[in-house]
mmCIF file of the N, C-alpha and C atoms, coordinates in Angstrom:
data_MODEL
# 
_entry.id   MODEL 
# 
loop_
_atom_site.group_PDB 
_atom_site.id 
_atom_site.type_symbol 
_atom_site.label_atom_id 
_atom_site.label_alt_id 
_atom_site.label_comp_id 
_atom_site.label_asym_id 
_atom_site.label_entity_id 
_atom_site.label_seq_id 
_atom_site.pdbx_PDB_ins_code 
_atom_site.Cartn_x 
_atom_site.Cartn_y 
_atom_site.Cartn_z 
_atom_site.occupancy 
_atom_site.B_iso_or_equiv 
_atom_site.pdbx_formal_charge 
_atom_site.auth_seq_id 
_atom_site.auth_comp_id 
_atom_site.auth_asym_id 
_atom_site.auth_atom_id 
_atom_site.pdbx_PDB_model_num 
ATOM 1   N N  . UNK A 1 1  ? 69.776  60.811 6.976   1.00 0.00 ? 1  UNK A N  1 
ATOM 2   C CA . UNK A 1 1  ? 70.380  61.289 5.742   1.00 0.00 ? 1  UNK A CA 1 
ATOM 3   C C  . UNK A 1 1  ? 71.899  61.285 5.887   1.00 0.00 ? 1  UNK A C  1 
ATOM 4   N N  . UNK A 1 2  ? 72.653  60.734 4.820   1.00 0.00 ? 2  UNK A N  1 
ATOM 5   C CA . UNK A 1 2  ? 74.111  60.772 4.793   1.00 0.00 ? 2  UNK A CA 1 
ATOM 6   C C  . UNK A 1 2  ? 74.638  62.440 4.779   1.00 0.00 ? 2  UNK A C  1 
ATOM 7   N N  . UNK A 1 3  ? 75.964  62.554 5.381   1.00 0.00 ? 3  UNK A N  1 
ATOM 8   C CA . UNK A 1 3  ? 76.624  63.625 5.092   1.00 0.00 ? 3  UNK A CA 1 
ATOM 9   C C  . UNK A 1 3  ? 77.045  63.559 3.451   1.00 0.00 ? 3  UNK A C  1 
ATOM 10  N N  . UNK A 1 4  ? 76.915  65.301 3.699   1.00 0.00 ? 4  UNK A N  1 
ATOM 11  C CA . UNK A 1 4  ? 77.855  65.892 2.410   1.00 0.00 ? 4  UNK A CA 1 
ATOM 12  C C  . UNK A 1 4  ? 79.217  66.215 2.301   1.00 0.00 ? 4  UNK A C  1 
ATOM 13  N N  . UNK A 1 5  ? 80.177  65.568 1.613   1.00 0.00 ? 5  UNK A N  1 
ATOM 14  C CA . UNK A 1 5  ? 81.719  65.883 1.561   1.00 0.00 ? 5  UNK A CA 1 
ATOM 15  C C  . UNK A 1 5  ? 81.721  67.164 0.640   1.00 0.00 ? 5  UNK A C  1 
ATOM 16  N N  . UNK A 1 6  ? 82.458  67.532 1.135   1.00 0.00 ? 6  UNK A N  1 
ATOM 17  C CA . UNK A 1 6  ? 83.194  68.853 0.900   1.00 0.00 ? 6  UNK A CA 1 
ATOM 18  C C  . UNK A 1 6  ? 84.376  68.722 -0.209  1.00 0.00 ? 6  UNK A C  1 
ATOM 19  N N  . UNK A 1 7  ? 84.202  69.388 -0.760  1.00 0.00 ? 7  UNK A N  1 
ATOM 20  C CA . UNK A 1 7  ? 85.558  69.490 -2.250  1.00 0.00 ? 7  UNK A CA 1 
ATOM 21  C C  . UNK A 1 7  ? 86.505  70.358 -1.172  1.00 0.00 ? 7  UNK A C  1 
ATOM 22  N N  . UNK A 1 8  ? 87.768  69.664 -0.716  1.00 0.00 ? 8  UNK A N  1 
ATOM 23  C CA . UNK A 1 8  ? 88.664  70.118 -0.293  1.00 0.00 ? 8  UNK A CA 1 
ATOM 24  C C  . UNK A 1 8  ? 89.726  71.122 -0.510  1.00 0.00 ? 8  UNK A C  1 
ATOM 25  N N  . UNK A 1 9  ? 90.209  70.725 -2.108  1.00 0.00 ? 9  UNK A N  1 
ATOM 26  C CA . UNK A 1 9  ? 90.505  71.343 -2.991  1.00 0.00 ? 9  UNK A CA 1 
ATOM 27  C C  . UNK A 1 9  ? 89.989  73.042 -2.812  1.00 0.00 ? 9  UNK A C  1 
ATOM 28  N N  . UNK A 1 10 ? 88.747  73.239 -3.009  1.00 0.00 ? 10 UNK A N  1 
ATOM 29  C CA . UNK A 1 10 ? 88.185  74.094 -3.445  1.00 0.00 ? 10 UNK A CA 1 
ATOM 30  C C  . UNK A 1 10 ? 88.172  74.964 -1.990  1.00 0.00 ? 10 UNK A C  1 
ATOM 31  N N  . UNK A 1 11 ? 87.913  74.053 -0.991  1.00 0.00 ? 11 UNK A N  1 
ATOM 32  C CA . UNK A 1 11 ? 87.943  74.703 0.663   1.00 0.00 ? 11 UNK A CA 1 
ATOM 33  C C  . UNK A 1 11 ? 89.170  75.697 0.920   1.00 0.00 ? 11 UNK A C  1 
ATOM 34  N N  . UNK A 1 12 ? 90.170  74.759 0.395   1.00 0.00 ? 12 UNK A N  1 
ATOM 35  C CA . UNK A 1 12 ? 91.721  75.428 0.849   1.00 0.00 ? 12 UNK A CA 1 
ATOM 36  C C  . UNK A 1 12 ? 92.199  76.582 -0.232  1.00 0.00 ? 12 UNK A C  1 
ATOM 37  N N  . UNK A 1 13 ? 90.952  76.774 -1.475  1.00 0.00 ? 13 UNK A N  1 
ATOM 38  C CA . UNK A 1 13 ? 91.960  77.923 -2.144  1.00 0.00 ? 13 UNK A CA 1 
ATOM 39  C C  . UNK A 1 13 ? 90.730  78.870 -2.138  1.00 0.00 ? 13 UNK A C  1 
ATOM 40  N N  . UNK A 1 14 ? 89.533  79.067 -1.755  1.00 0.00 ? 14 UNK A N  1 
ATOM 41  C CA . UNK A 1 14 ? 88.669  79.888 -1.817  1.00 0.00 ? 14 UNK A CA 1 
ATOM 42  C C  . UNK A 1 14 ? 88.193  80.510 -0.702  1.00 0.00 ? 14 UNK A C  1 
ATOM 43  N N  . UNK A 1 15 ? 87.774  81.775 0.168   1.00 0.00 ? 15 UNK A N  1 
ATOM 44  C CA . UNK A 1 15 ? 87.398  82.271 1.339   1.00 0.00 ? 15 UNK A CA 1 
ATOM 45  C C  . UNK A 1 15 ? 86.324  82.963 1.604   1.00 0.00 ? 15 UNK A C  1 
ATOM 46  N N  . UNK A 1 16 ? 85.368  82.820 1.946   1.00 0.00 ? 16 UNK A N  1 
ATOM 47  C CA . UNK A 1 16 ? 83.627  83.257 2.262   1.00 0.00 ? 16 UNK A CA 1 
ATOM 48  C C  . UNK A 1 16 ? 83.981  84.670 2.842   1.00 0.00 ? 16 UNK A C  1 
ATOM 49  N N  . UNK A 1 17 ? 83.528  85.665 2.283   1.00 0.00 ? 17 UNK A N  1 
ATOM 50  C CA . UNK A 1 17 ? 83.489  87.014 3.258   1.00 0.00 ? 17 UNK A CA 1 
ATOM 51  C C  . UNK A 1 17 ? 82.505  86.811 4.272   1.00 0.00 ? 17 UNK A C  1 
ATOM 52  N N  . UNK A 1 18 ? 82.327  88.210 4.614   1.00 0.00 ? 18 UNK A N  1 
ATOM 53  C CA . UNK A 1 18 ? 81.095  88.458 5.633   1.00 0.00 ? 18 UNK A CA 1 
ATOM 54  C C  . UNK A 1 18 ? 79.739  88.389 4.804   1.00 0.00 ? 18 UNK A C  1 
ATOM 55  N N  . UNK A 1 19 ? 79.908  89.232 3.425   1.00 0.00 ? 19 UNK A N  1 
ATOM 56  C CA . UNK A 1 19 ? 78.782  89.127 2.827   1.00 0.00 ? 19 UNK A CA 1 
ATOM 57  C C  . UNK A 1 19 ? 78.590  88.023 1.641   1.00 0.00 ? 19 UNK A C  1 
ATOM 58  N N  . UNK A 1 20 ? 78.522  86.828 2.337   1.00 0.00 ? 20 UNK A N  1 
ATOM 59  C CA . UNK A 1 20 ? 78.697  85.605 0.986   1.00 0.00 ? 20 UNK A CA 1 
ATOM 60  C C  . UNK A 1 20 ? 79.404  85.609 -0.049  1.00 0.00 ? 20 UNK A C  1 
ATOM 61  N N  . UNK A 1 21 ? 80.397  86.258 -0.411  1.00 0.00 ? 21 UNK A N  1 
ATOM 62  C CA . UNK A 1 21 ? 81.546  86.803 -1.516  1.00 0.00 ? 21 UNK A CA 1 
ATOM 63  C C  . UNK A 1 21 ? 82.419  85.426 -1.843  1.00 0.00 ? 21 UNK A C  1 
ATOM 64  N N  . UNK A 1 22 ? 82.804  85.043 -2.370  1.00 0.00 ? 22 UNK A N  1 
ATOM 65  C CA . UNK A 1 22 ? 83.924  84.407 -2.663  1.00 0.00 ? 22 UNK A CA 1 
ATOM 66  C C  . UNK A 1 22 ? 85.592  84.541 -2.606  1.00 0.00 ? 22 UNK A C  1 
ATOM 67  N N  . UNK A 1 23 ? 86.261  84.723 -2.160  1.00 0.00 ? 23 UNK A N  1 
ATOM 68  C CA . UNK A 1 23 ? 87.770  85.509 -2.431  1.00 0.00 ? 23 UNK A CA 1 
ATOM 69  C C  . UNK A 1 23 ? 88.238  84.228 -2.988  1.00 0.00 ? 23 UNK A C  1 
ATOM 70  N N  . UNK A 1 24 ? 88.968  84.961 -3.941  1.00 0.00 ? 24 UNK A N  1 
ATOM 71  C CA . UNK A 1 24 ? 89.971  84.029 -4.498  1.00 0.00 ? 24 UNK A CA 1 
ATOM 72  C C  . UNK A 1 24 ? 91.528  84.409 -4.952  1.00 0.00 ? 24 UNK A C  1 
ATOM 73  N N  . UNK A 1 25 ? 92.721  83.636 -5.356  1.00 0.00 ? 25 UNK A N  1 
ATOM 74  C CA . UNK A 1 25 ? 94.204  84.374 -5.610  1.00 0.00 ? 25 UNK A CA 1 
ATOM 75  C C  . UNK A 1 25 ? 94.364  84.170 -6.536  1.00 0.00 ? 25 UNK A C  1 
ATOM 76  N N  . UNK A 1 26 ? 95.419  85.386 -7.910  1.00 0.00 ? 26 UNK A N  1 
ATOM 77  C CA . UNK A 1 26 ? 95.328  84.517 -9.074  1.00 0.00 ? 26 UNK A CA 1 
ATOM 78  C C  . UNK A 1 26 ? 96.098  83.674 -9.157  1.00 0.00 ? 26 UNK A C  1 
ATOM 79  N N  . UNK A 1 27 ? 96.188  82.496 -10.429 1.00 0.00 ? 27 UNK A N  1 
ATOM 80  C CA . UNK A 1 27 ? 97.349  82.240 -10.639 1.00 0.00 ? 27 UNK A CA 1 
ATOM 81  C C  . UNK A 1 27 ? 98.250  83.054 -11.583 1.00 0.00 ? 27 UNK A C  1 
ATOM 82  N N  . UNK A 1 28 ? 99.362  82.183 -12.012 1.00 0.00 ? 28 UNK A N  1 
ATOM 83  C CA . UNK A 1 28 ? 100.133 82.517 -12.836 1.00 0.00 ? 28 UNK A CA 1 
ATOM 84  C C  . UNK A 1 28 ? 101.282 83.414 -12.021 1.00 0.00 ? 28 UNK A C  1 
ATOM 85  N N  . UNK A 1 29 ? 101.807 83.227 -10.587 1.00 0.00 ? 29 UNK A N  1 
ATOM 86  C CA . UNK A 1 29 ? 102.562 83.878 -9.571  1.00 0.00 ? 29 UNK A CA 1 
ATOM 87  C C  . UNK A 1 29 ? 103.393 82.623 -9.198  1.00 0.00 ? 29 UNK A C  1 
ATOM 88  N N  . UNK A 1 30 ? 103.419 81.824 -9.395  1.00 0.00 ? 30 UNK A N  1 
ATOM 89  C CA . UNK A 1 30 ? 104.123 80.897 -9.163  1.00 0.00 ? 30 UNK A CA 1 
ATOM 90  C C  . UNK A 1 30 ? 106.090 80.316 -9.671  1.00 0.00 ? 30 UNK A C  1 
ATOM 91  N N  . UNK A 1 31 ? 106.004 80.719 -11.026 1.00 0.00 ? 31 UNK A N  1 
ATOM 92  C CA . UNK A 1 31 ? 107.105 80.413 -11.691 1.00 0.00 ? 31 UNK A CA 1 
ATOM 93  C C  . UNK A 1 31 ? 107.111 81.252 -13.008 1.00 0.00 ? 31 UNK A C  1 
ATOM 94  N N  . UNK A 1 32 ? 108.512 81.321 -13.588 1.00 0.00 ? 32 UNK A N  1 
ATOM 95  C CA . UNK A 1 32 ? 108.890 81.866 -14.948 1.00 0.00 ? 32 UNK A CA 1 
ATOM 96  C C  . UNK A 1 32 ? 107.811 83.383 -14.577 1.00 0.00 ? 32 UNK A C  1 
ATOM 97  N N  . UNK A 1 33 ? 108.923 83.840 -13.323 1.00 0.00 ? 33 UNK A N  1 
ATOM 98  C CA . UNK A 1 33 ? 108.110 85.460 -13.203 1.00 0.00 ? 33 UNK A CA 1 
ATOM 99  C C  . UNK A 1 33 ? 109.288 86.312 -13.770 1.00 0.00 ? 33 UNK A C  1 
ATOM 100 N N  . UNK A 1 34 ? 110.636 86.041 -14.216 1.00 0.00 ? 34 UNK A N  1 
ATOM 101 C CA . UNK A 1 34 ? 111.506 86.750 -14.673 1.00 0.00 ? 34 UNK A CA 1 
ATOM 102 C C  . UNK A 1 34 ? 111.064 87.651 -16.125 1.00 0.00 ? 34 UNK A C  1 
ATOM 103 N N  . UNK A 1 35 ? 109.861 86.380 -16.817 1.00 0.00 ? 35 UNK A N  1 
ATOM 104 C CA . UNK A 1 35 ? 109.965 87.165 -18.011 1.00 0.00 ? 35 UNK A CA 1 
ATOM 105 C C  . UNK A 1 35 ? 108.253 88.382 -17.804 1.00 0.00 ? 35 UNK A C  1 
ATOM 106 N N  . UNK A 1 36 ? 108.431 88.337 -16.675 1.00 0.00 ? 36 UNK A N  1 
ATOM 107 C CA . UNK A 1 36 ? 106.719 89.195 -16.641 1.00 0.00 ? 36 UNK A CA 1 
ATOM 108 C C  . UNK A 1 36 ? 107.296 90.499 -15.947 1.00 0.00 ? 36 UNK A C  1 
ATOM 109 N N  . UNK A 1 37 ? 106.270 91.361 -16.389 1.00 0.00 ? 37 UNK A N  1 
ATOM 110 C CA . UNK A 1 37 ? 106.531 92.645 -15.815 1.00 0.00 ? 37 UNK A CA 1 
ATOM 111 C C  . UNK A 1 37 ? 106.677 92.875 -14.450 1.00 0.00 ? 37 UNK A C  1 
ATOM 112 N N  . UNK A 1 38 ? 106.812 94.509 -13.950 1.00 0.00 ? 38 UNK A N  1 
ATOM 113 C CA . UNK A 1 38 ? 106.914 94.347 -12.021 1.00 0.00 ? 38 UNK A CA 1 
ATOM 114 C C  . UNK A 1 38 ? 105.204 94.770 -12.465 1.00 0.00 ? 38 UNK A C  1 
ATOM 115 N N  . UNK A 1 39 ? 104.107 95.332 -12.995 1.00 0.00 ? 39 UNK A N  1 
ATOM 116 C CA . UNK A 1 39 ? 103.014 95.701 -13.085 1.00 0.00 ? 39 UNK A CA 1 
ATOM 117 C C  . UNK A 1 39 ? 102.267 94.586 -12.668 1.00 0.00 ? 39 UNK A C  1 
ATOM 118 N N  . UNK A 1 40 ? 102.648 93.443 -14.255 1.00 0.00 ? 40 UNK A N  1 
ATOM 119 C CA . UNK A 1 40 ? 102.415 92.228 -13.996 1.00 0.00 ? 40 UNK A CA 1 
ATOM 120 C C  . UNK A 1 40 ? 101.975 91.889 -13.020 1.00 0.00 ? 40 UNK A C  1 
ATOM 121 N N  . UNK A 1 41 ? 103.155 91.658 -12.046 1.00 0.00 ? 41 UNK A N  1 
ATOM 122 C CA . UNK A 1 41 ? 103.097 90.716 -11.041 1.00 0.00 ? 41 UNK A CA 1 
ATOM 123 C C  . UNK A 1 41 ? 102.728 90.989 -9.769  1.00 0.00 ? 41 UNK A C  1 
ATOM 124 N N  . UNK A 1 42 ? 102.537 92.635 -9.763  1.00 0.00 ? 42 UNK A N  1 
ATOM 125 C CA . UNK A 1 42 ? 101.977 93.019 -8.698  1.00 0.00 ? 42 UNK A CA 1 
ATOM 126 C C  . UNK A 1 42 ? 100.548 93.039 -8.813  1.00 0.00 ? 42 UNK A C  1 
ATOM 127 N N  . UNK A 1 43 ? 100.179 93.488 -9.811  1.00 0.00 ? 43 UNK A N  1 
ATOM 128 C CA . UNK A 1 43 ? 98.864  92.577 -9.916  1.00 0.00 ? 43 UNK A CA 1 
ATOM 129 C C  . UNK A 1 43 ? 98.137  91.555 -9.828  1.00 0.00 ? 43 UNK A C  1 
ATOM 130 N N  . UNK A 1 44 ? 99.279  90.359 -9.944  1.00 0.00 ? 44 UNK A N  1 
ATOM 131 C CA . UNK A 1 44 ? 98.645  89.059 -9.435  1.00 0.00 ? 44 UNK A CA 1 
ATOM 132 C C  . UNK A 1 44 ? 98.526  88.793 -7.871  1.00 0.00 ? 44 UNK A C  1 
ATOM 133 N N  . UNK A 1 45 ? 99.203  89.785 -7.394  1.00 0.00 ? 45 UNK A N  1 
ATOM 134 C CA . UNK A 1 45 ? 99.467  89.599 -5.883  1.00 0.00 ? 45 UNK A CA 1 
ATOM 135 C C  . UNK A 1 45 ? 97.923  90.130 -5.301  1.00 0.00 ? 45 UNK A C  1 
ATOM 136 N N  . UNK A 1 46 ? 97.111  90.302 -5.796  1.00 0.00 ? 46 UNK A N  1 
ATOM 137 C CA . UNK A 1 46 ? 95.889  91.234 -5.484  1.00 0.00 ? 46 UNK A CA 1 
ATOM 138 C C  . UNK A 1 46 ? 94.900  89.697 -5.227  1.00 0.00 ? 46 UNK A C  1 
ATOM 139 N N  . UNK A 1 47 ? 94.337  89.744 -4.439  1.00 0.00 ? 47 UNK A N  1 
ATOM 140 C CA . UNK A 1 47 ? 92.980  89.017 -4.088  1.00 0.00 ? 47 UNK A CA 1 
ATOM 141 C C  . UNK A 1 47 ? 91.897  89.860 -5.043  1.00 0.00 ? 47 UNK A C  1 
ATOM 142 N N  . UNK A 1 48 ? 91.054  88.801 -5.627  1.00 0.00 ? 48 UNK A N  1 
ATOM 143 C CA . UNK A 1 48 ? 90.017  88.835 -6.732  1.00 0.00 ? 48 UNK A CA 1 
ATOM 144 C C  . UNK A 1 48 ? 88.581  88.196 -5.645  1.00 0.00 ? 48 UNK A C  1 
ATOM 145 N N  . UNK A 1 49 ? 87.486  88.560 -6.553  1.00 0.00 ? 49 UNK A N  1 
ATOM 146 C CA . UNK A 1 49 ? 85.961  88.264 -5.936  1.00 0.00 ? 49 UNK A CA 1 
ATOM 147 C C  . UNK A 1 49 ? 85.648  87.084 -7.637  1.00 0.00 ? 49 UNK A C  1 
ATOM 148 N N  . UNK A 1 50 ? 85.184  86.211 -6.695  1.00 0.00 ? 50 UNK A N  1 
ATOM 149 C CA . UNK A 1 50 ? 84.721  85.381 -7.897  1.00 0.00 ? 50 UNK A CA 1 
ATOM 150 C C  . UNK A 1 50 ? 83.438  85.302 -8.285  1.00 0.00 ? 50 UNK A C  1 
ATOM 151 N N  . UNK A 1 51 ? 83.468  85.736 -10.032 1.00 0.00 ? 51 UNK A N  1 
ATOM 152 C CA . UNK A 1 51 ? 82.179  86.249 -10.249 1.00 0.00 ? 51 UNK A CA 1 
ATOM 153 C C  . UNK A 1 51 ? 81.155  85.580 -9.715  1.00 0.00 ? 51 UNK A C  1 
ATOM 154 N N  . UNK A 1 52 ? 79.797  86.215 -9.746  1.00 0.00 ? 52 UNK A N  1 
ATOM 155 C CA . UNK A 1 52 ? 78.630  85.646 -9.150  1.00 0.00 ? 52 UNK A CA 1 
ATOM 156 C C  . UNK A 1 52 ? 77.485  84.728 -9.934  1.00 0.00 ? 52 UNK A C  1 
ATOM 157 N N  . UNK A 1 53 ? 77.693  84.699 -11.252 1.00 0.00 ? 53 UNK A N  1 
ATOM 158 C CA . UNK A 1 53 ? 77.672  83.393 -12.043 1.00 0.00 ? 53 UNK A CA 1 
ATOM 159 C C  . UNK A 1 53 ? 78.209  82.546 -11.817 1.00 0.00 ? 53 UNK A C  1 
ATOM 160 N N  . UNK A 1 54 ? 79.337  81.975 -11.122 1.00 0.00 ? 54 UNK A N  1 
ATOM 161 C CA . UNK A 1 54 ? 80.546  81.215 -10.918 1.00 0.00 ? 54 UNK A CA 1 
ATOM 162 C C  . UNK A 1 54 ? 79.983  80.605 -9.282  1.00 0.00 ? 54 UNK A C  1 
ATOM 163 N N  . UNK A 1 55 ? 79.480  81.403 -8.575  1.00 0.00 ? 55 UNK A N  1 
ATOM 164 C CA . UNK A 1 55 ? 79.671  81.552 -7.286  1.00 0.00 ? 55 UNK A CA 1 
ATOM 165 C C  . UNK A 1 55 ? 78.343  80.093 -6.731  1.00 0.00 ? 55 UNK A C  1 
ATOM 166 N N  . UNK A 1 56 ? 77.648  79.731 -7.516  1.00 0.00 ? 56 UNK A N  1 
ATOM 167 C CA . UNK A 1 56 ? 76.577  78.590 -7.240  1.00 0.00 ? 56 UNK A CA 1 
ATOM 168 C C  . UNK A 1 56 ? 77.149  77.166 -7.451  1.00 0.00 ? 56 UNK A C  1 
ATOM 169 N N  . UNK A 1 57 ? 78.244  77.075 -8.453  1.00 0.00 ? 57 UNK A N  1 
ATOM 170 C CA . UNK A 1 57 ? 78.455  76.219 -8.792  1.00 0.00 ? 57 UNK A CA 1 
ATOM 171 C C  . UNK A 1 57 ? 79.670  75.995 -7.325  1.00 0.00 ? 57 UNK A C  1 
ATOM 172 N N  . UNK A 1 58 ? 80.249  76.843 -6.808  1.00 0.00 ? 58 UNK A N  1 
ATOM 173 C CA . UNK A 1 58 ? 81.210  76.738 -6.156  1.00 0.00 ? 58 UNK A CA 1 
ATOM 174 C C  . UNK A 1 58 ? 80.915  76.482 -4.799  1.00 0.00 ? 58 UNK A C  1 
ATOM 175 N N  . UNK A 1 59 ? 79.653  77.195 -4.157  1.00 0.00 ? 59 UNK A N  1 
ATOM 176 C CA . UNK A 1 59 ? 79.034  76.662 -3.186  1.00 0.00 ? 59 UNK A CA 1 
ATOM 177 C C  . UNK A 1 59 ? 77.921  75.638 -2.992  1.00 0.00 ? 59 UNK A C  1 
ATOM 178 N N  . UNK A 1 60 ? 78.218  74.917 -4.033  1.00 0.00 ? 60 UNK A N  1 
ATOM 179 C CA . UNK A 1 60 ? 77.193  72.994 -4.077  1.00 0.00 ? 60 UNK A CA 1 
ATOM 180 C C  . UNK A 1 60 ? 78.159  72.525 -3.596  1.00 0.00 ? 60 UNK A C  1 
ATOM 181 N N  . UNK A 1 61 ? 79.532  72.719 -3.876  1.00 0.00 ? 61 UNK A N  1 
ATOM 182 C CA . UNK A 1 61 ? 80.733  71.722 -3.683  1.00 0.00 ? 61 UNK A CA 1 
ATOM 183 C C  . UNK A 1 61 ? 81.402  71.844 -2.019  1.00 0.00 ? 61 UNK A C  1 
ATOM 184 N N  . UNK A 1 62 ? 80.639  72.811 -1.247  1.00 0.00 ? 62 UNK A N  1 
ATOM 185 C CA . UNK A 1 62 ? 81.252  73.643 0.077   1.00 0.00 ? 62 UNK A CA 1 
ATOM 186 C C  . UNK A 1 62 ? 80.019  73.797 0.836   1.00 0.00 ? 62 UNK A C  1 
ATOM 187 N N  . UNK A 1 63 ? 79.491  72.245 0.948   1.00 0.00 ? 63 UNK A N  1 
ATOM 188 C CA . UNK A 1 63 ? 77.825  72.090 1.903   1.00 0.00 ? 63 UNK A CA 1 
ATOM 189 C C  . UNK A 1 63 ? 77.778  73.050 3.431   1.00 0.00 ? 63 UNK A C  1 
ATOM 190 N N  . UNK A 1 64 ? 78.663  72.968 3.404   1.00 0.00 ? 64 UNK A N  1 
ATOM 191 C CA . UNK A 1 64 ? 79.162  73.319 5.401   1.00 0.00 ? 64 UNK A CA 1 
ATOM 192 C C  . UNK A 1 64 ? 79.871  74.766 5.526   1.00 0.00 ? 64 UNK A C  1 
ATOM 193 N N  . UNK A 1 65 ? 80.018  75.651 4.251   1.00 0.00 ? 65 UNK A N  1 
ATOM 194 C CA . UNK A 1 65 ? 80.742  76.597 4.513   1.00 0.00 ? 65 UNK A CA 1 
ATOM 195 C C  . UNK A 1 65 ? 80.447  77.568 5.454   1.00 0.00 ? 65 UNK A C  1 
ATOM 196 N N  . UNK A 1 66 ? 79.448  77.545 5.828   1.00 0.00 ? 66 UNK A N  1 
ATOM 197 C CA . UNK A 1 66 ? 78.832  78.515 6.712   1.00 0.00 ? 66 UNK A CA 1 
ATOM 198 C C  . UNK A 1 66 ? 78.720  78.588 7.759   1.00 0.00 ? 66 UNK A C  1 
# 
């Protein structure tokens, strides 16, 4: 049987907990932060869990994450 490639993309911005979780960062931290709040933006600085509807489609693309 051939190997499965890995969505790379998806490798380098997403992180497996201990308990199969997803972590993810938001965007929108990147640029034109002058006109956003300090609330704002400290909020984007927060690591998020990616919902678990979301979370099947994301591990078809990440054969080997484990």
């Amino acid at each position: 049987m051939y190997k499965l490639k890995t969505n790379k993309s998806i490798n380098k911005r997403f992180k497996l907990t201990s308990n199969d979780k997803l972590l993810k960062h938001n965007s929108g931290k990147s640029h034109l932060l002058q006109k956003k709040s300090s609330n704002r933006k400290r909020y984007l600085r927060k690591v998020k869990l990616v919902n678990s509807s979301d979370r099947s489609n994301f591990m078809n693309s990440l054969p080997y994450i484990k």
